[in-house]
N, C-alpha and C positions, 0 to 999 in steps of 0.2 A: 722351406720353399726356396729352389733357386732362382734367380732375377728373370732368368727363360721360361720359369714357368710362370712366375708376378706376370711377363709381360702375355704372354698367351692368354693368359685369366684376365688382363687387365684388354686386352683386344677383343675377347669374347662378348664382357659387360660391354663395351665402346659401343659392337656392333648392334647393340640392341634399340638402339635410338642416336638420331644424328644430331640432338642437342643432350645435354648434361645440367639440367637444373643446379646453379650452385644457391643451394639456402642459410637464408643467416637465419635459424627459430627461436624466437625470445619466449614465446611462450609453450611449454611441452604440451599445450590444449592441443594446439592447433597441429600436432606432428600427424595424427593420424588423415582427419580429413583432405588437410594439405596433401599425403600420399596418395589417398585413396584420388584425389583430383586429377593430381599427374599423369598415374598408372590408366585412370579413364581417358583421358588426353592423348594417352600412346606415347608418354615419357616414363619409363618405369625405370631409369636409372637416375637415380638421387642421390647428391652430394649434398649433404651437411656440414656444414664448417662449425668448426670447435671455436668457433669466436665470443659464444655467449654461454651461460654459466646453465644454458636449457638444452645443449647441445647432443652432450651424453643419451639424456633421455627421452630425448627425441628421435637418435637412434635407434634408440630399444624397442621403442613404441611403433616406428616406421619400418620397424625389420619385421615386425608380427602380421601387418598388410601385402596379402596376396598378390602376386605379379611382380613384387619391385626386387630392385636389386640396391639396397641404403650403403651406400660409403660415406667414409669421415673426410670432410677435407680439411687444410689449415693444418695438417699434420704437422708438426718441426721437431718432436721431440719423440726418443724411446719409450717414454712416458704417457706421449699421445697413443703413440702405437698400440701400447698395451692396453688401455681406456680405450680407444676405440674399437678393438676386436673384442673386450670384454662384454661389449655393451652389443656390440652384434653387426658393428661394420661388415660389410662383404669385403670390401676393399678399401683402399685410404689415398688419399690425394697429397700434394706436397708442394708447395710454390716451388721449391728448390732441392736439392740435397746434399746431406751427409753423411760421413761412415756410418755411425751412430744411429740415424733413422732409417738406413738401409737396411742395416743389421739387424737391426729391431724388425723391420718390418719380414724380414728373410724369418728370422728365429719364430716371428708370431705366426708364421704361415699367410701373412695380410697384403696379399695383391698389391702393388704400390703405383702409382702413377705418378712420376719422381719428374718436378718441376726441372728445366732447361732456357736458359735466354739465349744464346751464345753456341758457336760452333766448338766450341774447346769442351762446356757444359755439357752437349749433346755429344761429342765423341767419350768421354770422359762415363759418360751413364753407361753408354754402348758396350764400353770394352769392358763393362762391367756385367753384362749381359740385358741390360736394361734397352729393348729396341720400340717398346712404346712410351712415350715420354708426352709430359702438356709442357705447351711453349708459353711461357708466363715472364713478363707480361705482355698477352700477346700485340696490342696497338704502342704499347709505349715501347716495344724492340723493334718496331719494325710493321708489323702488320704482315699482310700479306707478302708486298714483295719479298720480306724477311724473309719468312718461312720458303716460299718458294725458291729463294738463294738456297736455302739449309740442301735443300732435295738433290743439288747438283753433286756436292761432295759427301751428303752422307746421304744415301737415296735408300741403305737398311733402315733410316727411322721413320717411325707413324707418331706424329704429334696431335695433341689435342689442346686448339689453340684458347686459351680463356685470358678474359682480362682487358674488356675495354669489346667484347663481342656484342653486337646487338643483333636485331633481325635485318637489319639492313645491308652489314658486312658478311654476316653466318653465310650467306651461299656463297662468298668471294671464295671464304676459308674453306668451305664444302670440297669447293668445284677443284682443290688442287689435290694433287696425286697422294700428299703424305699426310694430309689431313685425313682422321680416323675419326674425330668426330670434334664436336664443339662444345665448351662449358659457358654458361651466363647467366645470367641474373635477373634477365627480365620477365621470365616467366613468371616467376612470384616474387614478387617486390612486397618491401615490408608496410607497406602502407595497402597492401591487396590483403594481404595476412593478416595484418590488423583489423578491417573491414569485416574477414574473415569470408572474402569473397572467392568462394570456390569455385562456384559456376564461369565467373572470370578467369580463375588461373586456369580450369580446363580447358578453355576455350583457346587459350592461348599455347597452351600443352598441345591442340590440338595444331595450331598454324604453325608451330615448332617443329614436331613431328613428320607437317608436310614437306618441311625444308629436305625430308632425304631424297625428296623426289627434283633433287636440284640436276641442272645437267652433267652429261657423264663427264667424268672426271677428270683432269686433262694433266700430261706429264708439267710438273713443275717446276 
């Protein structure tokens, strides 16, 4: 796969939802209902992060639920790479990048959404063909104003800002022109999963969801 087409693949899932549930899953019980919640909610695009030893197979388990579209996030290694397309990632996430996880990710055919803080970072993916990119981390570089700096001189990229996003800042991030969509954490937090409260994370799936209906867009 070449990085133009990661990013077209990786543009396509974005536009399916203008939030990006990031999940930390400890227990693989909970991977199915937890989808089937989301996808009810009108978030049907899920990041799992490889941060827990339940991660892999909760992939596996959340790729077989109808409607979604499961990536791995927490990507750093060719190793991830290959574990998580094994397991049945769509796509894979990446705070940062490297030869070595691009390459892996190009050779595994795995959509990659290749982390960026930085003007040099973000030209730097670009001229590699990489024009959709997540801005991590996105409050501690800067936040908004950040990004909307980024849009003057590189105004080919579409970021997706995660990292300190909550419902109160998501339509700052929305409402600028290079923002493609949003990742965060609060949709299902590990004490709702714990709980095993699905009717909550739906419902919060659902006011997520509403955010795309934020105002139109404005040059950044």
């Amino acid at each position: 796969m070449t990085p133009q087409a990661a990013s077209k693949a990786i543009a396509e899932i974005c536009a399916l939802a203008p939030v990006v549930p990031v999940l930390v899953i400890r227990d693989p019980a909970h991977a199915r209902p937890l989808a089937e919640a989301l996808i009810a909610g009108g978030v049907p695009v899920l990041e799992v992060t490889l941060r827990t030893p339940a991660a892999l197979a909760a992939i596996a388990e959340m790729a077989r639920v109808p409607g979604g579209r499961v990536g791995a996030g927490t990507v750093l290694t060719p190793d991830d790479a290959r574990a998580a397309r094994a397991a049945g990632a769509a796509f894979a996430v990446s705070p940062g990048a490297t030869d070595g996880l691009l390459e892996a990710c190009e050779a595994e055919g795995l959509p990659l959404l290749p982390g960026a803080a930085t003007a040099s970072e973000a030209m730097r993916l670009l001229a590699r063909g990489y024009s959709v990119q997540k801005f991590f981390p996105a409050e501690a570089a800067g936040g908004v104003p950040a990004l909307k700096a980024l849009s003057g001189p590189i105004p080919q990229v579409r970021f997706c800002p995660t990292g300190g996003v909550t419902p109160a800042n998501a339509p700052a991030y929305l409402g600028l022109g290079n923002t493609i969509c949003v990742g965060g954490s609060w949709i299902a937090t590990a004490e709702m999963m714990t709980a095993e409260d699905w009717s909550g994370i739906e419902a919060r799936a659902r006011d997520a969801a509403a955010l795309g209906g934020a105002p139109p867009k404005t040059s950044a």
